[in-house]
C-alpha positions in Angstrom: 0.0 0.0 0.0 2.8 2.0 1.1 4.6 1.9 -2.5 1.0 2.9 -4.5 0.6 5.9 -2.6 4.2 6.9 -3.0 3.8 6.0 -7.0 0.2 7.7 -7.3 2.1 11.0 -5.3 4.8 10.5 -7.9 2.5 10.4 -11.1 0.2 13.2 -10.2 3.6 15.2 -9.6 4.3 14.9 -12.7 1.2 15.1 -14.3 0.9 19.1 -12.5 4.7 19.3 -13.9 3.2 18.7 -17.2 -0.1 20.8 -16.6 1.7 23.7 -14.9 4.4 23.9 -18.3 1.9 24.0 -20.7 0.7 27.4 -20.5 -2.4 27.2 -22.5 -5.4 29.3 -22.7 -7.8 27.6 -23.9 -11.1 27.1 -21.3 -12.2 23.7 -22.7 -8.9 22.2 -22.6 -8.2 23.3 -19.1 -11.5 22.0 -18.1 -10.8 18.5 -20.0 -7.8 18.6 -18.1 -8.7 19.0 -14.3 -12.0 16.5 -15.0 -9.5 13.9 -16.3 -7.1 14.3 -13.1 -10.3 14.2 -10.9 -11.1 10.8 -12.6 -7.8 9.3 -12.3 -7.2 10.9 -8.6 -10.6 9.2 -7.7 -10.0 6.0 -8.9 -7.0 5.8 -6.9 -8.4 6.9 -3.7 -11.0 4.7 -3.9 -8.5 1.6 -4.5 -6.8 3.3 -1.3 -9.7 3.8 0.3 -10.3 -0.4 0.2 -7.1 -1.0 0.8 -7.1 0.7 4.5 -10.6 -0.3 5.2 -9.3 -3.8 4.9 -6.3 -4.2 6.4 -7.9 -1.9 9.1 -5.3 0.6 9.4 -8.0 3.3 9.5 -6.6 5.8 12.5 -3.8 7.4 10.4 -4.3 6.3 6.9 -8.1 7.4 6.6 -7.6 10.5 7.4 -4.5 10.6 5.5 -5.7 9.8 2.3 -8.6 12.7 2.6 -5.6 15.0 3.4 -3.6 13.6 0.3 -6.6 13.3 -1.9 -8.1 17.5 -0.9 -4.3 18.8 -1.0 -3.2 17.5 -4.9 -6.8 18.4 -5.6 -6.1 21.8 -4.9 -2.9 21.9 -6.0 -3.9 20.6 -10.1 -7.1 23.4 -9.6 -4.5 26.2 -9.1 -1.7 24.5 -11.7 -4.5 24.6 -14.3 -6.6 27.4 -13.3 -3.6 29.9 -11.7 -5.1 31.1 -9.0 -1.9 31.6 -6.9 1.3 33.2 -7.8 3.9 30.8 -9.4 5.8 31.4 -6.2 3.3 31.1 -3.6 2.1 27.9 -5.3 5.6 26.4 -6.1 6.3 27.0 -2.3 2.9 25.8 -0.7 3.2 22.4 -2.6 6.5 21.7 -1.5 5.7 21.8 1.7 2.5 19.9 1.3 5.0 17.2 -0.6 6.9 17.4 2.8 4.2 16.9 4.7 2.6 14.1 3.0 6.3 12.0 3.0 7.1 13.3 6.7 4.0 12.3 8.4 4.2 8.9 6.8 7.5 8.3 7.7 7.2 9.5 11.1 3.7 7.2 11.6 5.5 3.6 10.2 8.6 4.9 12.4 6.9 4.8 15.5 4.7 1.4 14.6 8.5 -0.2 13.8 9.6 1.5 17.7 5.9 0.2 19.1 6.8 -3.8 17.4 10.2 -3.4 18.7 9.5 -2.8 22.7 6.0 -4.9 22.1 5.8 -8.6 21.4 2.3 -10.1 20.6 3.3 -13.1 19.9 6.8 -14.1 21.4 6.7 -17.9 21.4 9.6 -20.3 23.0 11.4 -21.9 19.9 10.2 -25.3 19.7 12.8 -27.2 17.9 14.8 -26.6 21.5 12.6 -29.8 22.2 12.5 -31.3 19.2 12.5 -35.3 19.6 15.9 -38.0 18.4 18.4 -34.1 18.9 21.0 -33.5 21.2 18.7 -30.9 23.0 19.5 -31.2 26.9 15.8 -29.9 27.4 13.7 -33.1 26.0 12.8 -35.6 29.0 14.3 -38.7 28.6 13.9 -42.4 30.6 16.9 -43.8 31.6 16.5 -47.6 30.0 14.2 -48.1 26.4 10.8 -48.0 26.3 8.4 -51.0 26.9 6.5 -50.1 23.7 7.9 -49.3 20.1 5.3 -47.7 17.7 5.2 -49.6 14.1 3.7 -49.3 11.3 1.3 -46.3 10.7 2.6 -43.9 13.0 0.3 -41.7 14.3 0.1 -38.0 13.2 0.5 -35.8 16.9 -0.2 -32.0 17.3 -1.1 -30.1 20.4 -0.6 -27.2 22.8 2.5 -25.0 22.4 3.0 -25.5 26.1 2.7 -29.0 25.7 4.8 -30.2 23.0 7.6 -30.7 25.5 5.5 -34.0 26.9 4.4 -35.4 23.3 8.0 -34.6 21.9 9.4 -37.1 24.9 6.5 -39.6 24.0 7.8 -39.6 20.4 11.4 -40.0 21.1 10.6 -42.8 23.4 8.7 -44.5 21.2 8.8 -43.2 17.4 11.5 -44.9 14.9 14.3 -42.5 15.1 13.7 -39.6 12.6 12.9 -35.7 12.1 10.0 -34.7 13.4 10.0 -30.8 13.2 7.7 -29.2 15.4 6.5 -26.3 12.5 6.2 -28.7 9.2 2.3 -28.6 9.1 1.7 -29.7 5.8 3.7 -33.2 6.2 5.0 -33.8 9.6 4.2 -36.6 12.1 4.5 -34.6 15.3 3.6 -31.0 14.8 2.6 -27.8 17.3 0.0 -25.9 15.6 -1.3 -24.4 19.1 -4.4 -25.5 20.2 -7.3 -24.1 17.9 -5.8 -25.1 15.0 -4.7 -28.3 16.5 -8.8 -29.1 17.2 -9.3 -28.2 14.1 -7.0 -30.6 12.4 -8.3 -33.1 15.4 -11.6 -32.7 13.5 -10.7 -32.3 9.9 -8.9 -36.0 10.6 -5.6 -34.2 9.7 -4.0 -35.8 12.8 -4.5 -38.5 15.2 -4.0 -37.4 18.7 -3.7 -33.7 20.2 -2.6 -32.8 23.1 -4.2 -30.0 25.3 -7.0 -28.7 27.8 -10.4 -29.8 27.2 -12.1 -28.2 24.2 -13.8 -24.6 24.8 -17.6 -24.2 23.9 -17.5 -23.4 20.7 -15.1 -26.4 19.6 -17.8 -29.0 21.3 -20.3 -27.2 19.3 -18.2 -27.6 15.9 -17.6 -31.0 16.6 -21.1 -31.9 17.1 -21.9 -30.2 14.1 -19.5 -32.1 12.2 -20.8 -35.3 14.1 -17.3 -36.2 15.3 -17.0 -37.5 19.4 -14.1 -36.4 21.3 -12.7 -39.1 23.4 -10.5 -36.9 26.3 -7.5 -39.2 28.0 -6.0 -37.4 30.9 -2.6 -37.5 31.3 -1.4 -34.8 33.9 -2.2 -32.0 35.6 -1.2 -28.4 35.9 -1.4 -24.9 37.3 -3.4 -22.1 35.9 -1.5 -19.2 36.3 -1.9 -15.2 36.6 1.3 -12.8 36.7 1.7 -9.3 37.0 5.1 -7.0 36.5 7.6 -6.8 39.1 7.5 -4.2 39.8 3.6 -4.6 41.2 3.8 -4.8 44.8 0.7 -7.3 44.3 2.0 -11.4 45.6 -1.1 -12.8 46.5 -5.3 -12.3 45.6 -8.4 -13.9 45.9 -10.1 -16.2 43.8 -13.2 -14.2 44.0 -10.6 -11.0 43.4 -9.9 -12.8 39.7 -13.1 -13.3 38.7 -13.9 -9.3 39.5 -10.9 -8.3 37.6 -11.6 -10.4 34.2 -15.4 -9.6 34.8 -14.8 -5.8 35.0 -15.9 -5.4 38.4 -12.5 -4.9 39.8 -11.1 -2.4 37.7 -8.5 -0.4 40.3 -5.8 -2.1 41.8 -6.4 -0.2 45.1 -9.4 -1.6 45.5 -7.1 -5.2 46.2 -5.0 -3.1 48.4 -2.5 -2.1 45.8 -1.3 1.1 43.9 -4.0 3.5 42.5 -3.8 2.6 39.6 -6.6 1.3 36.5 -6.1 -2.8 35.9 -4.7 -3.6 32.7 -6.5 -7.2 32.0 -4.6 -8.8 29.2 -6.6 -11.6 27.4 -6.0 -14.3 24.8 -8.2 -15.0 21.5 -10.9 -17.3 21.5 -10.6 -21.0 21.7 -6.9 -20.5 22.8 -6.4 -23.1 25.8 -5.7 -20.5 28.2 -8.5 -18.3 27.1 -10.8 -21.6 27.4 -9.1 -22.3 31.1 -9.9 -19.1 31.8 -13.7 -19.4 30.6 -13.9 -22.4 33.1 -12.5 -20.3 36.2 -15.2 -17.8 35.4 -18.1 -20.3 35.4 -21.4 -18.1 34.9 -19.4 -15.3 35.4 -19.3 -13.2 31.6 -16.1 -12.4 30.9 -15.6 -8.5 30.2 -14.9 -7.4 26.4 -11.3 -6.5 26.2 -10.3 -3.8 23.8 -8.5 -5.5 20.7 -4.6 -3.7 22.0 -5.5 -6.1 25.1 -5.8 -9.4 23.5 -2.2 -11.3 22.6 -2.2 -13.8 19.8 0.7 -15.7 21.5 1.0 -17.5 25.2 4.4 -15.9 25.2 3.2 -12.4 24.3 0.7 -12.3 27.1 3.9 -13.2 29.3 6.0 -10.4 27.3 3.0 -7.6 27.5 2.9 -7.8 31.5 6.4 -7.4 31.9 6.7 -4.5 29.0 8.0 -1.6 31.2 5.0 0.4 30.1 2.7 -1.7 31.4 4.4 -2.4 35.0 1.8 -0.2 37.0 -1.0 -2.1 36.2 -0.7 -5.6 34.1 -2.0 -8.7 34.7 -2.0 -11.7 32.3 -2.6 -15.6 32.6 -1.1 -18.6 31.7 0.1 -22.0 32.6 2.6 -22.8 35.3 5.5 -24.8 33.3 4.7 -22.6 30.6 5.3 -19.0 31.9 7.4 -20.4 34.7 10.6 -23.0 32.8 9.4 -22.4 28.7 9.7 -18.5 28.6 12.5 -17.1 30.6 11.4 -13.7 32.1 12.5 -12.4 35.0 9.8 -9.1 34.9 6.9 -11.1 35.9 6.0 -12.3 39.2 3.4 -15.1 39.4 0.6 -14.8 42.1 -0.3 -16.9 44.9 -4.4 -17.6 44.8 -6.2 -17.7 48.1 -2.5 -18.2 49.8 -1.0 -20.9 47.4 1.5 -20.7 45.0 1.3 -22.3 42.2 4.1 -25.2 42.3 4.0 -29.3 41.5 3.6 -29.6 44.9 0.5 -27.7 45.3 -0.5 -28.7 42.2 -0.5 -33.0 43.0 -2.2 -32.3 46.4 -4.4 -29.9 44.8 -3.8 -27.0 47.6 -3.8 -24.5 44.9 -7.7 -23.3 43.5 -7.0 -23.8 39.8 -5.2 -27.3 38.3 -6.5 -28.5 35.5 -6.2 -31.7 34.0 -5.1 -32.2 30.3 -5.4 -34.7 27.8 -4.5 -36.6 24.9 -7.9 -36.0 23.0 -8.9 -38.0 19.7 -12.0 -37.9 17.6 -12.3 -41.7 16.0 -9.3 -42.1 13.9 -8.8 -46.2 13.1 -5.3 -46.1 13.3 -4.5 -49.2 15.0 -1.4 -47.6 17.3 -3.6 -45.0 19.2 -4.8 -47.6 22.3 -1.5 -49.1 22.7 -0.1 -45.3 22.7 -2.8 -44.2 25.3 -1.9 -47.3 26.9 1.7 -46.8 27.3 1.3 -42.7 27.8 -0.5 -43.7 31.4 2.3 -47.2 32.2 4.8 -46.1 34.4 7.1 -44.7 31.8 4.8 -42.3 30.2 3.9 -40.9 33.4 7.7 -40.8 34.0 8.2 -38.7 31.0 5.1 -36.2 32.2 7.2 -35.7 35.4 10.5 -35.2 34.1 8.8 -32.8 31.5 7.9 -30.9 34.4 4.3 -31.2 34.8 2.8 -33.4 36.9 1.4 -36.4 36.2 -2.3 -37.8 36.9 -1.0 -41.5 38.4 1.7 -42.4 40.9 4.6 -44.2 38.8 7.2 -44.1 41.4 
């Protein structure tokens, strides 16, 4: 968009160049002349027009392109019609030309600054624990696996906050291989976070994901598709909330939560910190931590966050709480092993609910308010590995692997 407005400013430039030079008196010709430009400058601002509307960049560039559009207007009115001195007019559009180019530059300056000390969606790298590597960070058992998968193997995708546990299971029990966590359109055991891993759950694109329990709205598409989801838990874990460091907040209420994501908490004072105004960050729809968060509330609506308050990316929640802008008054969610061993960020502090920090410990006894189970879900494939998997995934050495992965797991294998 950027390069057709600087090629339309460029064209109609020259066409007032050409205008301006021509010197000719004749009335019809002059007309002939401006109606032309008006068609060709309409056209374009109308392609423009679309343009912004749909990639919804409307708060500079609408107003922008009126600007543009009213200033070359006037500017071919006066080069054909001379209704300002040669100087005044030679003068008044170069400075209009400045404008135009300065404002621009200054606008997509400060949205490069704004990406550059705001991440939306700042995942962990997942080929760090990326099965059969030399990556220290991939659970491991210390003898071979009881069961070896043959045959068809099955097609994995899951969580982002999971993959850690299903990229163990697959090293464990896959043939030896590459197994990238991003190659979507061929590989065995991918991460395409959790909606779109449901989604391929239901398309039949994969086997087995890995994740919470599906939201609402992915029950309801499932039904609709006449698919049943068959939910294996596997471990448990913490549901988290953080806020910035620098908040002198440790420890809140349950009930506190729930008046902070419903909008009736909207002060931190009224929680006996700082006055200042709660910044709730959310996730997107269907997310698991947007879903986990959907449970806490129960009947509870959620408030409507402004769109600059929900982050695409579990990591960018974690990066937009500690962003030293936002350290009077952020407050984000996530899970424990996620936000706590996946993304390394010392700005955050996680909160204690109702007294209890969220730790393994808390978490197996169940002392702290919000642990969630999560599961290996499928939806009727007929591979022929996916019961001995399951089957193996809850044996003493799956569970293993859940624990050294650093969640905790839902049976005792010790």
């Amino acid at each position: 968009m950027y390069l057709y407005l600087g090629l339309a400013l460029v064209s109609v430039v020259f066409i007032i160049y050409y205008i301006a030079s021509s010197n000719k008196d004749n009335p019809g010709q002059k007309v002939l002349a401006f109606l032309s430009v008006c068609v060709l400058l309409g056209s374009g601002a109308f392609i423009l027009l679309f343009i912004i509307l749909f990639t919804g960049q409307t708060e500079f560039y609408l107003p922008y392109l009126i600007f543009v559009t009213l200033g070359i207007l006037f500017f071919i009115s006066n080069a054909i019609f001379r209704f300002l001195k040669s100087k005044v007019w030679k003068i008044s559009f170069l400075v209009f030309l400045g404008l135009s180019i300065i404002s621009v530059g200054v606008y997509e300056g400060f949205q490069i600054y704004e990406r550059s000390i705001t991440m939306d969606n700042h995942e962990v790298n997942l080929t760090e624990y990326q099965p059969f590597t030399d990556s220290d960070k991939i659970a491991r058992l210390n003898d071979s696996a009881s069961y070896r998968m043959e045959g068809d193997l099955l097609r994995l995708d899951g969580a982002t906050a999971l993959y850690p546990i299903y990229s163990a299971f697959t090293e464990a029990t896959y043939p030896e291989g590459e197994y990238q966590p991003y190659d979507f359109g061929y590989g065995k055991v991918i991460s395409t976070k959790t909606p779109n891993a449901y989604k391929n759950l239901l398309d039949g694109e994969v086997d087995i994901i890995f994740a919470l329990g599906p939201s609402e709205r992915q029950l309801a598409d499932a039904k609709r598709k006449g698919v049943e989801l068959t939910m294996t838990p596997i471990g448990k874990e913490a549901f988290v909330f953080f806020v910035n460091s620098k908040n002198p907040i440790e420890d809140v209420k349950l009930d506190e939560i729930k008046g902070i994501y419903s909008g009736k908490i909207r002060n931190w004072k009224e929680i006996g910190g700082n006055d200042e105004e709660i910044q709730a960050f959310q996730r997107p729809d269907d997310s698991g931590s947007q879903t986990a968060l959907e449970q806490l509330m129960g009947d509870t609506p959620i408030m409507d966050a402004p769109t600059e308050d929900i982050v695409t990316g579990m990591g960018g929640i974690i990066e937009e709480t500690s962003d030293y802008r936002n350290y009077k008054n952020s407050i984000g969610y996530s899970f424990r092993f996620f936000s706590m061993e996946m993304v390394e960020n010392n700005a955050i502090r996680h909160l204690a609910i109702d007294g209890v920090y969220p730790d393994k410990d808390t978490i197996r006894t169940e002392e702290y308010p919000i642990t969630y189970e999560f599961y290996a879900v499928t939806a009727g494939s007929d591979n022929p590995n996916i019961e001995p998997f399951l089957d193996w995934i809850l044996s003493s050495e799956g569970q293993e692997l859940v624990e050294k992965s650093g969640y905790v797991p839902v049976q005792d294998w010790e």
